[in-house]
N, CA, C and O atoms as a DFTB+ gen file, in Angstrom:
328 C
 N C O
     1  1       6.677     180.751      71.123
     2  2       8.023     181.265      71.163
     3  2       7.931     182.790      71.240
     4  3       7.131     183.261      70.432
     5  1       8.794     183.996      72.306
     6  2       8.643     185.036      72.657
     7  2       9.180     185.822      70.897
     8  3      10.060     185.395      70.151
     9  1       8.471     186.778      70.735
    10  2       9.247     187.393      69.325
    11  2      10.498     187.320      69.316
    12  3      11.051     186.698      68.409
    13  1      11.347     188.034      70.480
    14  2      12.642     188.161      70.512
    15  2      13.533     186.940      69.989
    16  3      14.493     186.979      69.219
    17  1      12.884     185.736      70.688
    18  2      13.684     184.639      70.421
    19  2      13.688     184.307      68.980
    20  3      14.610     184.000      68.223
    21  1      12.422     184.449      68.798
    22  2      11.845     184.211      67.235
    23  2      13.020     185.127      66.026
    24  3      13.495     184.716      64.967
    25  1      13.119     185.878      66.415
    26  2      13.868     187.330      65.546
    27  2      15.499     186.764      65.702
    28  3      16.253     186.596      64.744
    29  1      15.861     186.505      67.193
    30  2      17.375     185.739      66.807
    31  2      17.517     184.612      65.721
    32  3      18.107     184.464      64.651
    33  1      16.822     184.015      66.398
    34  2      16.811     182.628      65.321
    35  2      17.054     182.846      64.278
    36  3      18.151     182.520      63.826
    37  1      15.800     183.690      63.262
    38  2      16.043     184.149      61.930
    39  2      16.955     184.928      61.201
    40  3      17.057     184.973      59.975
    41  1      17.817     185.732      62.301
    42  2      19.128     186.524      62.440
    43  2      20.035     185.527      61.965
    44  3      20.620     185.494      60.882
    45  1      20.083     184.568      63.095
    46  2      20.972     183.351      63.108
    47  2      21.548     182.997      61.676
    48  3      22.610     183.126      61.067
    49  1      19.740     182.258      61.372
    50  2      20.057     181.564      60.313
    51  2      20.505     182.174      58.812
    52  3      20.929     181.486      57.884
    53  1      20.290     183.795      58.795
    54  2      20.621     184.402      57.741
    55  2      22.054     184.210      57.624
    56  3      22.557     183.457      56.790
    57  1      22.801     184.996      58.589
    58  2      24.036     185.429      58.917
    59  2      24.961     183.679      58.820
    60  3      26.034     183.467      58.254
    61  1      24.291     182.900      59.402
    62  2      25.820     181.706      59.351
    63  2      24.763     181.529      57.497
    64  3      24.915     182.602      56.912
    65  1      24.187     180.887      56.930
    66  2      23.644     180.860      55.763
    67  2      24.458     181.987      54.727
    68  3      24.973     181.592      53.682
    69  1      24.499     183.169      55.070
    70  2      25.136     183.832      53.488
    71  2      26.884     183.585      54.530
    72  3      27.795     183.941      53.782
    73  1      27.338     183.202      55.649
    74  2      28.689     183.187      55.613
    75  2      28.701     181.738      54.758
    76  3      29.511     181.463      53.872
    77  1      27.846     181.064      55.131
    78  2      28.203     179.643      54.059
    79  2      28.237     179.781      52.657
    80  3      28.882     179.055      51.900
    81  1      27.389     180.912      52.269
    82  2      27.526     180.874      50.520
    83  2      28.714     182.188      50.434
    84  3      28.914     182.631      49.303
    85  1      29.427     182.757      51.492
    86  2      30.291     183.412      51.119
    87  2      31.436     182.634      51.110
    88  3      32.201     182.907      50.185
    89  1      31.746     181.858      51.764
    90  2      32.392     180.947      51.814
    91  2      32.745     180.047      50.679
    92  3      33.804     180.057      50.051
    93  1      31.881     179.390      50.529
    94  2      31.728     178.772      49.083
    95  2      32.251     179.373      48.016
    96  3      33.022     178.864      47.203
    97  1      31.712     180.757      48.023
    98  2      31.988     180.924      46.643
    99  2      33.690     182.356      46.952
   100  3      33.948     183.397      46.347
   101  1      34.197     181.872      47.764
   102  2      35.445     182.671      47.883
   103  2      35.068     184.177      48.095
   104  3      35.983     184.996      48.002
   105  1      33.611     184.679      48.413
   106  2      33.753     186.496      48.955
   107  2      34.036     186.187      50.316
   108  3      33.989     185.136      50.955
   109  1      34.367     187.464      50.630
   110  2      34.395     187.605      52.154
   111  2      33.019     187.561      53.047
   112  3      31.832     187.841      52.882
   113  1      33.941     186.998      54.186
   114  2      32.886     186.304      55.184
   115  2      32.356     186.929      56.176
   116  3      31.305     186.718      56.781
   117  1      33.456     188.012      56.351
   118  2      32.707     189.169      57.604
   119  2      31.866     190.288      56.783
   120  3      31.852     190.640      55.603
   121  1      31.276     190.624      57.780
   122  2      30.021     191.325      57.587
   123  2      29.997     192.563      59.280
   124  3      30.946     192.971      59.949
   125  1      28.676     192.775      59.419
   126  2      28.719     193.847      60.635
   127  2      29.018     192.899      61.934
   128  3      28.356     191.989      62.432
   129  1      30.456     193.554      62.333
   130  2      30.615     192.691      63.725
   131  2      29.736     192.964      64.985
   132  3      29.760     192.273      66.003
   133  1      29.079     193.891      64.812
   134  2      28.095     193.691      65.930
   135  2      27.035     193.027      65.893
   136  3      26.450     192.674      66.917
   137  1      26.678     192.789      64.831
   138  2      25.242     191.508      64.252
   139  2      25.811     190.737      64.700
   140  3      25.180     190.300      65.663
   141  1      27.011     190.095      64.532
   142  2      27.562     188.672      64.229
   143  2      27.645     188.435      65.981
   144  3      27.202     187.496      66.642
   145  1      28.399     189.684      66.436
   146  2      28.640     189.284      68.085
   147  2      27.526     189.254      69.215
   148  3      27.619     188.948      70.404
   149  1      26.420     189.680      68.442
   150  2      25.102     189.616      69.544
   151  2      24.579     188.052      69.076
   152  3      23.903     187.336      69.814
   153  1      24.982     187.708      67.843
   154  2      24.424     186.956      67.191
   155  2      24.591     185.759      67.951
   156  3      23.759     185.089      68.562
   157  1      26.139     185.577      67.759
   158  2      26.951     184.607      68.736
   159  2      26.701     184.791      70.136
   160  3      26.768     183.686      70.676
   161  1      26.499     185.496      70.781
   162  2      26.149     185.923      72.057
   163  2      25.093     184.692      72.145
   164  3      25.321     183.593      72.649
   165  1      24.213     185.009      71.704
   166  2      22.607     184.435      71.868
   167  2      22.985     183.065      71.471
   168  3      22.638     182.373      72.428
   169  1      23.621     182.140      70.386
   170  2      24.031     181.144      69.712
   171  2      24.629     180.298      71.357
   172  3      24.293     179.179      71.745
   173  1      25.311     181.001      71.859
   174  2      26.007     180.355      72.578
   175  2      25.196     180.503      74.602
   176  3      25.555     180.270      75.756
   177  1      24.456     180.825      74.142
   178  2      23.231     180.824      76.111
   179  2      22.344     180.236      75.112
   180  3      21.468     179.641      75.740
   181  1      22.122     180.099      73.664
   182  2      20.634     178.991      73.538
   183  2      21.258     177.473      73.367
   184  3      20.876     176.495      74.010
   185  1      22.523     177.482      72.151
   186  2      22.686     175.972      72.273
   187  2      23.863     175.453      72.931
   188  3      24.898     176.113      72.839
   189  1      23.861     174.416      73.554
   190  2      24.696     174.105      74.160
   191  2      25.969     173.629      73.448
   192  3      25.776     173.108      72.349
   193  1      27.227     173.714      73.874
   194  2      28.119     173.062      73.237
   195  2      28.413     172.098      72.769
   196  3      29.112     171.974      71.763
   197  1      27.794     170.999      73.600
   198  2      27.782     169.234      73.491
   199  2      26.587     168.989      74.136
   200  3      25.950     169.981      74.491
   201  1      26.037     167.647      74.421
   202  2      26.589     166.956      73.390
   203  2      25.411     167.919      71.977
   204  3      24.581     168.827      72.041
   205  1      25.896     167.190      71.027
   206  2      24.913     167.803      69.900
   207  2      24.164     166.866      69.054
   208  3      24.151     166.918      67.824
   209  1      23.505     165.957      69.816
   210  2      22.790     164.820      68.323
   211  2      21.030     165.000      68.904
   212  3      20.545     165.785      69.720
   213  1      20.578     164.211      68.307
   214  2      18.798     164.339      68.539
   215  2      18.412     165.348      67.395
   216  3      18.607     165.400      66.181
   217  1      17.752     166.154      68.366
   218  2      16.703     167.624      67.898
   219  2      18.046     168.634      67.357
   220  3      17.747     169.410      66.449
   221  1      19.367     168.670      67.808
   222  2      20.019     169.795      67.865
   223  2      20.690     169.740      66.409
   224  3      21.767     169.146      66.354
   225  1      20.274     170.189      65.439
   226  2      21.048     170.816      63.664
   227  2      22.317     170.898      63.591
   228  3      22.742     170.786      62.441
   229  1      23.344     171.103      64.659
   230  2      24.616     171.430      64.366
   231  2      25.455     170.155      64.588
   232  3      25.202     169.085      65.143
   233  1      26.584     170.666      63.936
   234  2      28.092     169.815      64.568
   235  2      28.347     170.156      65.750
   236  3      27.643     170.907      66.425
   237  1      29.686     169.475      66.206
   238  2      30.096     169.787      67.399
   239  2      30.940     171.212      67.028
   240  3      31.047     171.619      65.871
   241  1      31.592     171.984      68.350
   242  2      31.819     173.472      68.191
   243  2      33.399     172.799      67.219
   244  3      33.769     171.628      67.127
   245  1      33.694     173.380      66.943
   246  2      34.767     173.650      65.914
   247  2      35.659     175.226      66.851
   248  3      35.204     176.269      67.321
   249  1      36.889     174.716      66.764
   250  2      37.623     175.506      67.299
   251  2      38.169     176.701      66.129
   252  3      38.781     176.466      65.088
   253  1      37.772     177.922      66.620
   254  2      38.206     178.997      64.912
   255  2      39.338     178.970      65.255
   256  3      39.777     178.460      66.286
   257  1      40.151     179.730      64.095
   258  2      41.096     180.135      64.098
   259  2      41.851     181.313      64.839
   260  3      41.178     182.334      64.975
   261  1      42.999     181.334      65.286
   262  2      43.499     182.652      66.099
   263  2      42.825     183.751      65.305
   264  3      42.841     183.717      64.075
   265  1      42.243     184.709      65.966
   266  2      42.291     186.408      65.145
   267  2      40.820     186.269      64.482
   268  3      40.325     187.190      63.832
   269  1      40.211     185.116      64.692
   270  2      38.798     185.041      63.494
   271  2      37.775     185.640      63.956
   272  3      37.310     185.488      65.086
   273  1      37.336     186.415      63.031
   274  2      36.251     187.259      63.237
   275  2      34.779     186.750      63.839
   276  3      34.455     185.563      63.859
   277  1      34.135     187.587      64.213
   278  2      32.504     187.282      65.225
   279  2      31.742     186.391      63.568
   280  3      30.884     185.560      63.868
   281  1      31.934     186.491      62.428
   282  2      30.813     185.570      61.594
   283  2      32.093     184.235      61.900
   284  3      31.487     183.164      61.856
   285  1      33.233     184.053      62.112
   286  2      33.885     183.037      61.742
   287  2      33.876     181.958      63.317
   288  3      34.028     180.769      63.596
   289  1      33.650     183.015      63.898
   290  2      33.238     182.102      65.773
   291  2      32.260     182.050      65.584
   292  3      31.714     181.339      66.428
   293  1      31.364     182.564      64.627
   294  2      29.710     182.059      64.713
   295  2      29.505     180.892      64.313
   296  3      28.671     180.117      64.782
   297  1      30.613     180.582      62.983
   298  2      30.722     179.732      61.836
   299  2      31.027     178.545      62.913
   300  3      30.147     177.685      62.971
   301  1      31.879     178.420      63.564
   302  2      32.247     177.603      64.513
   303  2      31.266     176.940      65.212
   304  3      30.856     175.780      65.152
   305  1      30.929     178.004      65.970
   306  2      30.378     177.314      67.249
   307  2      29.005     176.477      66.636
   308  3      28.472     175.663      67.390
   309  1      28.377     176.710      65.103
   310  2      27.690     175.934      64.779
   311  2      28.301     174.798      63.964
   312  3      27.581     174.141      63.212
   313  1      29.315     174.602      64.061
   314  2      30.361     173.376      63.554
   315  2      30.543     173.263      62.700
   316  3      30.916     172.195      62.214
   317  1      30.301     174.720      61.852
   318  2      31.388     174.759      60.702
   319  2      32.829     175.020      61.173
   320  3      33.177     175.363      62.303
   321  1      33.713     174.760      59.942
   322  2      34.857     174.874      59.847
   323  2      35.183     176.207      59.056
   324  3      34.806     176.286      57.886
   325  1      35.877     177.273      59.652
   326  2      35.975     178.400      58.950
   327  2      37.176     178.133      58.307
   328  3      37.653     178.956      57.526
């Protein structure tokens, strides 16, 4: 795996991971919107939208809410529910 890809990934998984324990525990969920929007950038040219079962970890995309921030379309498109 090229570093780069390697380094999103682990981006990835930080960023939707503390929005899930921010979540949880009622702090706020945004963080630096430019992490979150390169983040999602990459989230969305590596996994596909559908279908999502086998090898692929996520839900299906989850539609955010009007106005929701780059961690809360991140939150989404890995099928959480923001």
């Amino acid at each position: 795996m090229p570093g780069r890809i390697a380094v999103s990934a682990y981006v990835q998984e930080l960023l939707t991971h503390a929005w899930d324990l921010a979540q949880a525990t009622g702090q706020p969920t945004e963080g630096d919107p430019e992490l979150a929007a390169w983040t999602l950038a990459v989230a969305r040219r590596i996994l596909p939208p559908e279908p999502r079962r086998g090898e692929v970890p996520f839900a299906r995309v989850v539609e955010p809410p009007p106005g929701a921030g780059p961690y809360a379309q991140l939150a989404a498109w890995l099928g959480r529910q923001p």
